[in-house]
PAKOL-639501 format. One line per 5 residues: number of its first residue (from 1); their letters; for each residue x, z, y of N, C-alpha, C, O. Coordinates in steps of 0.2 Angstrom, whole numbers. Example, Ala and Ser with C-alpha at 12.3 -4.5 7.8 and 13.67 -1.06 7.14 Angstrom:
2
1> AS> 66:39:-28:62:39:-22:66:39:-16:71:42:-17 | 64:35:-11:68:36:-5:64:39:0:67:40:6;
END
This chain:
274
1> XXXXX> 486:477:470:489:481:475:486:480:482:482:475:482 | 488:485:489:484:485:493:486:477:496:489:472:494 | 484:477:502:485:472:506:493:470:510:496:465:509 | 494:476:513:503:474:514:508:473:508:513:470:508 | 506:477:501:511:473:496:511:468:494:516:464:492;
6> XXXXX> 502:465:495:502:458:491:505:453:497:507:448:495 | 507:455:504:509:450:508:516:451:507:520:446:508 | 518:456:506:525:456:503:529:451:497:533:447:498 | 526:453:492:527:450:486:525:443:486:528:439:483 | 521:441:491:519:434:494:527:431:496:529:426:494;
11> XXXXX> 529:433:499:535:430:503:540:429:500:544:425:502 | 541:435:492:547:434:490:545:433:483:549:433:478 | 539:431:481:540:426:475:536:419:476:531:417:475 | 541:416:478:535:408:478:535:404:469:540:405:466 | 531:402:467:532:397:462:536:392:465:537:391:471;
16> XXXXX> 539:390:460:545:384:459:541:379:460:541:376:465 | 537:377:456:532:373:458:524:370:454:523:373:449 | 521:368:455:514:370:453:512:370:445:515:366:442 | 508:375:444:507:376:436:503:370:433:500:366:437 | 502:369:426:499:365:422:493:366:422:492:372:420;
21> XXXXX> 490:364:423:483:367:423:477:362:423:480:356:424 | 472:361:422:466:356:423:464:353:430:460:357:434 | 465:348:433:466:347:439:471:348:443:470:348:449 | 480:348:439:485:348:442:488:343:440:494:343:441 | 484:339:436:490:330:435:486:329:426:483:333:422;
26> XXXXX> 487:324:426:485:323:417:489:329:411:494:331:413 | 488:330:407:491:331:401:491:341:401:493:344:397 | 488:343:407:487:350:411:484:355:402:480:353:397 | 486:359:403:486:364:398:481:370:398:483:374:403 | 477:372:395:473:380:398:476:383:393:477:380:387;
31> XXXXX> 478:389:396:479:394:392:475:398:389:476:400:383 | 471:399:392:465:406:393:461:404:399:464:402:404 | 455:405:399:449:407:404:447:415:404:443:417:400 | 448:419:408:446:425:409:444:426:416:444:422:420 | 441:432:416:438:434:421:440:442:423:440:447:419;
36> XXXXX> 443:443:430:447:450:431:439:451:436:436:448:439 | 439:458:435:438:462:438:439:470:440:440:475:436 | 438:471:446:439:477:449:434:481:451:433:480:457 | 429:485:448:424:489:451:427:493:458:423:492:463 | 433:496:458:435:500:464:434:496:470:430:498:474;
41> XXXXX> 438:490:471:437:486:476:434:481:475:435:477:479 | 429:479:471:424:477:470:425:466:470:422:462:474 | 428:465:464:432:460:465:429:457:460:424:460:457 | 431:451:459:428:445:454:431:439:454:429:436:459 | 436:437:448:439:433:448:439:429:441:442:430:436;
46> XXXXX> 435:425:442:436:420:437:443:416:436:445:414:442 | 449:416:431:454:414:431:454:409:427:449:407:423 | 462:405:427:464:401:423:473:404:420:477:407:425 | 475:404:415:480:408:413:485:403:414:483:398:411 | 491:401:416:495:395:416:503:399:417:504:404:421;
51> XXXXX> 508:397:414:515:399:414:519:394:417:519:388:417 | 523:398:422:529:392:428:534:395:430:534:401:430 | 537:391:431:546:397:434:541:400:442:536:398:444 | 546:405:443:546:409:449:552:409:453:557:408:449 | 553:411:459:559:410:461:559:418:466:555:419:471;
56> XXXXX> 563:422:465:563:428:470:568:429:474:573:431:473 | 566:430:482:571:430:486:574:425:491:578:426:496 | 570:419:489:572:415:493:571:406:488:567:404:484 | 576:404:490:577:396:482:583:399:480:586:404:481 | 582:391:474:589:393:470:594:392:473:599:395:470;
61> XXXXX> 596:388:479:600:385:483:603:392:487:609:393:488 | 599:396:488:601:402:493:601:407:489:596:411:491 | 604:410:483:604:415:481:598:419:477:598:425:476 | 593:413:477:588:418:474:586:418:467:588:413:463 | 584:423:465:584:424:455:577:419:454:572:419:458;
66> XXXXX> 579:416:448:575:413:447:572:415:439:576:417:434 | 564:415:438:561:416:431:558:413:428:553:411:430 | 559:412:423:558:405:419:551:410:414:551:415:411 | 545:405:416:540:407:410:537:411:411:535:415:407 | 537:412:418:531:417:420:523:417:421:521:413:424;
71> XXXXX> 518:421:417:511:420:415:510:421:422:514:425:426 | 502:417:423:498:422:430:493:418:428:493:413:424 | 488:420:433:480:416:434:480:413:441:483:415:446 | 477:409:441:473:405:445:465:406:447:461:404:443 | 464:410:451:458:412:454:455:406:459:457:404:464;
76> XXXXX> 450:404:455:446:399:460:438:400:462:435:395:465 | 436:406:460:429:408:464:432:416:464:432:420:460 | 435:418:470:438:424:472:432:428:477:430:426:482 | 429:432:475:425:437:478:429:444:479:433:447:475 | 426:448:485:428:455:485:430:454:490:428:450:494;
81> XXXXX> 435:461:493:437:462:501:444:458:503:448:461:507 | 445:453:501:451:449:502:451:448:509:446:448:512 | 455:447:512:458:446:517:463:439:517:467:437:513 | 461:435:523:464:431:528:472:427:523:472:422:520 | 476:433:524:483:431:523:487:434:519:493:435:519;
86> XXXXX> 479:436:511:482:436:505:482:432:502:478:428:504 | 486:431:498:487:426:494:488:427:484:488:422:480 | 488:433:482:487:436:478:487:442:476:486:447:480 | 489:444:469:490:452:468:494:451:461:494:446:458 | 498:457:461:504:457:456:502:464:451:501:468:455;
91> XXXXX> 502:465:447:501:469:442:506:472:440:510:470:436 | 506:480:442:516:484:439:513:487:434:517:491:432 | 508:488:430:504:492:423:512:490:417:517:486:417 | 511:495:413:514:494:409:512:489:404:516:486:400 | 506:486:405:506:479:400:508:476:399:514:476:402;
96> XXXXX> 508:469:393:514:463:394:515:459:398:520:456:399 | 509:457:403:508:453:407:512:456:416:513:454:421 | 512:461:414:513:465:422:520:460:422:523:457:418 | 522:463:432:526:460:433:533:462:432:537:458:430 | 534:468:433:542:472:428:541:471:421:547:472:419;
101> XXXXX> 535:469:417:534:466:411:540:458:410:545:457:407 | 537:456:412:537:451:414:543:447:415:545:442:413 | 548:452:419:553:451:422:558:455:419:564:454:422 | 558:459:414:560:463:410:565:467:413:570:468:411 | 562:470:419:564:478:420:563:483:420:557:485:420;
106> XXXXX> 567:487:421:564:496:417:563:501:424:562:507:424 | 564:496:429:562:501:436:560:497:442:562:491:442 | 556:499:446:553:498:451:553:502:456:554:508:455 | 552:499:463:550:506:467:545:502:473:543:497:473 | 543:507:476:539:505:484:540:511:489:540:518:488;
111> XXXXX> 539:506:494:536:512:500:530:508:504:531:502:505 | 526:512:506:520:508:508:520:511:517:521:517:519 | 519:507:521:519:510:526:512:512:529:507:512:526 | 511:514:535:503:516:535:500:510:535:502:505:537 | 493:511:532:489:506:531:484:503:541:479:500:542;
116> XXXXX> 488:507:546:485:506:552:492:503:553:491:499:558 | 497:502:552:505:499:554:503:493:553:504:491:547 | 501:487:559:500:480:556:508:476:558:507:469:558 | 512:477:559:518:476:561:524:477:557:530:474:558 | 523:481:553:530:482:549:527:481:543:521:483:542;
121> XXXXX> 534:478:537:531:478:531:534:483:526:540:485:527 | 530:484:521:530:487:516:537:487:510:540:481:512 | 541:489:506:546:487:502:542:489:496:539:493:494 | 545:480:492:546:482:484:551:480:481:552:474:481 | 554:484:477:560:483:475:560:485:466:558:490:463;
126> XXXXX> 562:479:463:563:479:455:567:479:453:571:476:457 | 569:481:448:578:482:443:581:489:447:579:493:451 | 587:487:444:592:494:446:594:497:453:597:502:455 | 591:490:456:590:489:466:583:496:467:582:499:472 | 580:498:462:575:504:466:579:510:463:578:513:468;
131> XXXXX> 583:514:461:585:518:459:588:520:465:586:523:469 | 595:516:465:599:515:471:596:515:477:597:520:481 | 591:511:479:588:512:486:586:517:487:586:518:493 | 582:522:484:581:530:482:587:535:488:586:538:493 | 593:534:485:600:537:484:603:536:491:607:539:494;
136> XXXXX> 601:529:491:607:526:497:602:526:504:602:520:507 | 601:528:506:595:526:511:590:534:513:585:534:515 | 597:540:512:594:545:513:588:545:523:583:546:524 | 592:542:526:591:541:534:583:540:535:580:542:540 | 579:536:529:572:533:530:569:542:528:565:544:532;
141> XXXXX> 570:544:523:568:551:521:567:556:528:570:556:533 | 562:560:526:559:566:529:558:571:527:557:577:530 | 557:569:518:559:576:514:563:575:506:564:570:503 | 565:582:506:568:582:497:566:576:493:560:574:495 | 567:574:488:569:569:483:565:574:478:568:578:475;
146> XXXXX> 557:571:475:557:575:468:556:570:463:557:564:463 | 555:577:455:554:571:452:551:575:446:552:581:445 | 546:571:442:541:572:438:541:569:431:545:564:431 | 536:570:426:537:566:421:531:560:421:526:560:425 | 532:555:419:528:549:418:525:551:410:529:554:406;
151> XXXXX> 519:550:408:517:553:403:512:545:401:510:541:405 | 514:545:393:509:539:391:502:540:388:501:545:384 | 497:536:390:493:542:385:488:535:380:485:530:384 | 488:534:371:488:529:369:482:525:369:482:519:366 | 477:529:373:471:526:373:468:522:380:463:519:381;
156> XXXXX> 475:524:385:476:518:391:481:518:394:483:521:399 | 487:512:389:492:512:386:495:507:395:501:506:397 | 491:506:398:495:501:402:495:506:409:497:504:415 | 493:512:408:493:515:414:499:523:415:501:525:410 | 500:525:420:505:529:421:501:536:425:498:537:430;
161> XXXXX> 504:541:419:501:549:420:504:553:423:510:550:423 | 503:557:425:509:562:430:504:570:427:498:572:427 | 510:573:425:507:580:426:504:583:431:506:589:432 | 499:582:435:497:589:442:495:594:441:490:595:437 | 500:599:445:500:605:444:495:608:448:491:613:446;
166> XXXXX> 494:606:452:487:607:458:488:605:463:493:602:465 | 482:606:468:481:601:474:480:606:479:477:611:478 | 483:604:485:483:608:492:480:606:499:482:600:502 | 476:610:502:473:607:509:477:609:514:477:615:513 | 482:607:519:483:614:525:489:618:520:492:623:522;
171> XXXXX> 490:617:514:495:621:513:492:629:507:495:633:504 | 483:626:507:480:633:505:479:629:498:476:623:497 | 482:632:492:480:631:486:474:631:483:471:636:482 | 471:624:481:462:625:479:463:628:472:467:627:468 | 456:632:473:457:635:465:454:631:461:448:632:460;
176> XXXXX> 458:626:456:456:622:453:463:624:446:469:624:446 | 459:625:441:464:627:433:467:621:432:465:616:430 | 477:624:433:481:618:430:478:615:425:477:609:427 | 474:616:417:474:613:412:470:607:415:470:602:412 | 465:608:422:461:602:423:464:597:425:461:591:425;
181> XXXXX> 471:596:428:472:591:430:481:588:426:485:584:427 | 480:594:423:489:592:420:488:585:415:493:581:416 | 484:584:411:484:577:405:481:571:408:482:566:406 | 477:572:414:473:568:414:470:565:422:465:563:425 | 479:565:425:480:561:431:484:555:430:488:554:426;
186> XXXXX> 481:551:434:485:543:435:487:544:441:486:548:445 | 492:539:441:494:537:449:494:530:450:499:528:448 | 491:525:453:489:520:453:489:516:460:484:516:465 | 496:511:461:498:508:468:493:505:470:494:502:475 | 486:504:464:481:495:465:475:499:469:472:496:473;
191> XXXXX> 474:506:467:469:511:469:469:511:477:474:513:479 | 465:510:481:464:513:486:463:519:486:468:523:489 | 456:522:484:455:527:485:456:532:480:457:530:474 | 457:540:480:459:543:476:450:546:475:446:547:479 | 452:547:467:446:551:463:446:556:460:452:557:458;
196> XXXXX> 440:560:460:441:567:459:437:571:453:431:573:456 | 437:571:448:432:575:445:426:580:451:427:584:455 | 420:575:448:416:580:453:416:589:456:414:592:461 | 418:591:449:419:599:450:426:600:455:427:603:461 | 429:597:453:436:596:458:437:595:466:441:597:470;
201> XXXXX> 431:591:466:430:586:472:425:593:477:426:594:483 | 422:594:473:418:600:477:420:605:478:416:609:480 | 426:608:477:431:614:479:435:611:485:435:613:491 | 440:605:482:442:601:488:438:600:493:442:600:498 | 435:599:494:429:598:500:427:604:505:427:605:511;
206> XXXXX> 426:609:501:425:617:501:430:621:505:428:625:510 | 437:620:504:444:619:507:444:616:514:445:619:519 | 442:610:515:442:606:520:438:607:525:440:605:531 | 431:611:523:428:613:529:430:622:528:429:625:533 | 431:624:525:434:632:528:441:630:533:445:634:535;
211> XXXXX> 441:626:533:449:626:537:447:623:543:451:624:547 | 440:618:546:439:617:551:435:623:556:432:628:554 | 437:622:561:435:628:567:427:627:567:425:621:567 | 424:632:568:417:633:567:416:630:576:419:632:581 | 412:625:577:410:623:583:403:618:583:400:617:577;
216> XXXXX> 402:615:589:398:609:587:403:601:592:406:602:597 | 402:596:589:406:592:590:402:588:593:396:589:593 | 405:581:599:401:576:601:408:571:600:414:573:602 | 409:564:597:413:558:598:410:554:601:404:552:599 | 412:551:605:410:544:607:417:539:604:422:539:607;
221> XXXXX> 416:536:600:421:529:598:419:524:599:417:520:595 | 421:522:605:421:515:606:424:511:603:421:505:603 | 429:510:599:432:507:596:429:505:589:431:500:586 | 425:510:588:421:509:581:426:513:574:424:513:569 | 432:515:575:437:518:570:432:524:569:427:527:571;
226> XXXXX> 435:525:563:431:530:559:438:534:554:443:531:551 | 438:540:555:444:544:552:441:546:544:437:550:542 | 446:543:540:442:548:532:448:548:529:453:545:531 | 448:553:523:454:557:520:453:552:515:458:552:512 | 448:549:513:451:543:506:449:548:499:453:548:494;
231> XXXXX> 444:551:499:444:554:494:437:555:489:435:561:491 | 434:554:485:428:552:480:428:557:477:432:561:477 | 422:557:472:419:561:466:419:556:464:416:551:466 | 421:556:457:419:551:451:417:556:444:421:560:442 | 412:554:441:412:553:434:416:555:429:421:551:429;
236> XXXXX> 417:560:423:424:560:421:429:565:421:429:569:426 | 432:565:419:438:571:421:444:567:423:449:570:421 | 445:563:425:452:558:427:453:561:434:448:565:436 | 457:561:437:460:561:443:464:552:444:468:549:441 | 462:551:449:467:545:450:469:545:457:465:546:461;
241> XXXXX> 477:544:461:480:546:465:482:540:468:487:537:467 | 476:538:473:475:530:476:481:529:483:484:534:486 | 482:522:484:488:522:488:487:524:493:492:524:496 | 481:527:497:480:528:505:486:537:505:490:539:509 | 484:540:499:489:546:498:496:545:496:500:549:497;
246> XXXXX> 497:540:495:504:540:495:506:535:501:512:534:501 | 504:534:504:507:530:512:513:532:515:512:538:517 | 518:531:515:525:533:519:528:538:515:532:542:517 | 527:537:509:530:540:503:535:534:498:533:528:499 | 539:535:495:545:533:493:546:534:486:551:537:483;
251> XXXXX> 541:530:481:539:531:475:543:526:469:541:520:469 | 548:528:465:552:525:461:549:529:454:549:535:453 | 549:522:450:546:521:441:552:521:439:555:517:443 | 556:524:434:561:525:430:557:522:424:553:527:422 | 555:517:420:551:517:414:555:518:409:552:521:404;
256> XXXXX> 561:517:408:569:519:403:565:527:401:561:529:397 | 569:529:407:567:537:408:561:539:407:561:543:402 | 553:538:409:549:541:409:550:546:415:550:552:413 | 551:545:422:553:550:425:549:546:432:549:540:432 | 547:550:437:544:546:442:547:550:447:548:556:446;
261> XXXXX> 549:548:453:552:550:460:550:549:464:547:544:463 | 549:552:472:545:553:476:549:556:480:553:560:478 | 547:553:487:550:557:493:546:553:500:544:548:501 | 547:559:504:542:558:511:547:553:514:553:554:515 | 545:547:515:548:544:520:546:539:525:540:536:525;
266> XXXXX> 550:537:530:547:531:534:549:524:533:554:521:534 | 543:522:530:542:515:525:546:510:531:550:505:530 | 543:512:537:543:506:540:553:506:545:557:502:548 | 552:512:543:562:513:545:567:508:538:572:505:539 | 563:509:532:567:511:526:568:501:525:573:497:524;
271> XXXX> 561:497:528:561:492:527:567:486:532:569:480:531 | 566:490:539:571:488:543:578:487:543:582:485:547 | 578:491:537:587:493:535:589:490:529:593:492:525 | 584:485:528:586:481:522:588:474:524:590:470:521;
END
């Protein structure tokens, strides 16, 4: 997940206390040696697989849930765009190792705030606490409550499909044929950027400049910022729907139901009221 989730989830699961492992005391256990990788964000992570309580929320002294036999890796040649004051990454895939796996719940939710907000943080909420937070917390909202089907598909069993029905610039419907994008969209909180079948992506693009005013421009940025919509041509006919598009959005996993929810909201309101 992006960088304000993992600092998130940083805070509210600490290990109980350090895993078994080869150079954490004699009699240390390996599970598994693997190596994760991420082409999108360009990662590389040699691991060690090792099992430990987790404690969520706080200690056990203060109310907090504790999880007995929790798997994870231990990354000790960490390559890619990590940053400073990560500390890991948490896995919501339908796998068995994921973390709603893991912790045996059937709902999740987030709201991601903007990825320029260095001050407020992000919410994630697991078990029957995302449903309700959805419902009770209309005040963070800024639009309607929708909701859609989560669709499985068995040849990539640990990811989550959503029907789209199509895609809009400005409001103007790209002419793109539902049947291209209804079976074979993800939606994916670890994604950064969203990807587009190239036929797709070059309509959308097409859109994007009929809707700019015909001129000639000059910037000066001193600041060195650079404005981009987060958006690729990939290989394929997948669609994938990266976190920078869902930012201040209010996105709740029913896995019971198969049902996904969504709503416009202000993450960084929604988090202050918790």
């Amino acid at each position: 997940m992006r960088q304000q989730l993992v600092t998130l989830l940083v805070l509210i699961a600490l290990p109980a206390r350090a895993a078994s492992a080869p150079g954490a005391g004699a009699g240390g256990v390996v599970v598994a040696r693997v190596t994760h990788a991420d082409a999108g964000r360009g990662l590389a992570m040699p691991e060690i697989l090792a099992t430990d309580s987790f404690t969520f929320g706080g200690d056990d002294n203060a109310g907090g849930l504790a999880a007995r036999r929790v798997t994870f890796g231990c990354g000790h040649i960490n390559k890619g765009i990590f940053q400073a004051n990560e500390t890991g990454i948490a896995g919501f895939g339908r796998g068995r190792w994921s973390l709603p796996s893991q912790l045996n719940v059937t709902s999740f939710s987030y709201c991601f705030t903007s990825m320029f907000d260095t001050k407020s943080s992000s919410v994630v909420t697991l078990g029957a606490a995302a449903a309700e937070l959805l419902h009770t917390h209309h005040a963070a909202h800024t639009g309607d409550v929708r909701t859609t089907r989560l669709i499985k598909n068995p040849s990539q069993p640990s990811l989550y499909f959503v029907p789209l029905r199509g895609i809009s610039v400005g409001g103007a419907r790209v002419a793109v044929p539902e049947s291209r994008l209804r079976s074979s969209t993800i939606i994916d909180s670890g994604a950064s950027i969203t990807t587009l079948p190239e036929d797709v992506y070059e309509a959308v693009k097409a859109e994007f400049v009929s809707q700019l005013p015909r001129g000639n421009y000059v910037f000066e940025d001193y600041a060195a910022r650079v404005l981009c919509v987060v958006l690729d041509a990939a290989a394929g006919e997948q669609v994938v729907i990266g976190n920078y598009q869902q930012q201040n959005t209010h996105v709740v996993y029913d896995l019971e139901n198969d049902v996904l929810s969504f709503a416009p909201a202000r993450c960084d309101k929604l988090a202050a009221s918790l």
